[in-house]
C-alpha positions, 0 to 999 in steps of 0.5 A: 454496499455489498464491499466489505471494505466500503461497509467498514469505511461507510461506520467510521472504522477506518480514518482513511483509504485509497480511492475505491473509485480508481484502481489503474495500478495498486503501487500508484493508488498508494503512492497517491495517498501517501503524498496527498493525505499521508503528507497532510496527516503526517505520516512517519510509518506505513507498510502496504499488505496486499495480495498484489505485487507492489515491488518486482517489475518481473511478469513471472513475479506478477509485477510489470513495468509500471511498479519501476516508478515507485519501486524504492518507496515499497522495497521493504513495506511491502508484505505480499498477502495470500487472497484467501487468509490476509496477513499471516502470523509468520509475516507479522514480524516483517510488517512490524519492522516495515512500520518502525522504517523512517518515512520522511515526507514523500517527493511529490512526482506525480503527475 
């Protein structure tokens, strides 16, 4: 495959993903991973870095109205990444501390 992401994914380097296949709405992707395989491992602990909005529902923010639905379980683990450079130095601390928040297991609204 020509995806970076897929080329790693396909030698075992990640133990899991998202669904490449569907991308409607980032937020929504996450939110589905976390209560189907993120439940299932037991996950305690998990920031998103991403250089989409995850959070605001503002336009002018590059959010919309389909970020309200899970808006408070991406307050605070959300760390905004540029396209070109990824994470940063400056925002590694603010994802360390997006980690050490408790995550009880998510309740399951999705439909």
């Amino acid at each position: 495959p020509d995806d970076p992401l897929a080329q790693l994914a396909s030698k075992g380097r990640f133990w899991s993903t998202t669904c490449p296949a569907t991308h409607l709405h980032r937020q929504w992707e996450i939110a589905k991973w976390l209560e189907e395989e993120g439940a299932e491992r037991g996950v305690r602990g998990w920031v998103a870095l991403d250089d989409e909005e995850l959070v605001s529902s503002r336009a002018e923010d590059g959010g919309g109205a389909h970020h309200v639905r899970y808006a408070s379980w991406f307050q605070g683990r959300h760390i905004k990444t540029g396209s070109a450079q990824g994470l940063s130095l400056s925002q590694v601390p603010a994802a360390l501390a997006a980690l050490r928040l408790p995550w009880p297991d998510p309740p399951r609204t999705l439909q």
